[in-house]
N, C-alpha and C positions, 0 to 999 in steps of 0.2 A: 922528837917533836911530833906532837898528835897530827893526826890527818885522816879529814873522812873519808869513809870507802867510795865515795865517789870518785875523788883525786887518786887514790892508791889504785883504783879500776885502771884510770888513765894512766898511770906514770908505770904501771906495773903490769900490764895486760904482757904475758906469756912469760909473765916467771909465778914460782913458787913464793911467796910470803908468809915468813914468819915476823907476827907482832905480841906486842906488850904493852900491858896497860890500856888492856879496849875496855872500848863503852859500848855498854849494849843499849838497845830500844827497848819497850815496854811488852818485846813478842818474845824478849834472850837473841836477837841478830845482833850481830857484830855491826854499830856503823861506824868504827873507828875507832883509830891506835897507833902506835908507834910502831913503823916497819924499822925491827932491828937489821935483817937480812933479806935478802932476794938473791934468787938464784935461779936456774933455769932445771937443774937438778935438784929433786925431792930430796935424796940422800944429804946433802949438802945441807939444806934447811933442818933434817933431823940431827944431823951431828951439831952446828948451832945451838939447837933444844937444848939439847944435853946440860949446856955450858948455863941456862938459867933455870934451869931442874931447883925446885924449891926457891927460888927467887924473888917472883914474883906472882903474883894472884889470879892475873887473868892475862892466858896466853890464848894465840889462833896462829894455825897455820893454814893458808889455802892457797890454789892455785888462783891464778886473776885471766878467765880467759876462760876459751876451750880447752877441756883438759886432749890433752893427746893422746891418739889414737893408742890403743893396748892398757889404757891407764881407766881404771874403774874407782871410784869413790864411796864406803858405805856411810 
């Protein structure tokens, strides 16, 4: 079920989020999608990925929050 990143902010602040089926804005930002998974572990979210490898068209994974401490993003 879609849901914008505003609500995924809320229900999902300190896990990992992988979605499907996002809509972007007129800038390419994600403002919403279907969260397949959540999890609190990265790795967990990436083995998930795996599972719709060629699937579907537009995926995102992020963290929803502060990322934690030792954890860098590029």
């Amino acid at each position: 079920m879609y849901k914008p990143m505003e609500q995924i902010q809320d229900e999902y602040n300190g896990y990992w989020v992988f979605m499907i089926n996002c809509v972007k804005d007129e800038f390419h930002s994600v403002i919403g999608g279907e969260v397949i998974e959540f999890r609190k572990n990265m790795n967990e979210i990436l083995k998930c990925m795996a599972t719709y490898d060629n699937q579907v068209n537009s995926t995102y994974v992020r963290y929803i929050g502060q990322l934690p401490e030792g954890i860098a993003l590029l």
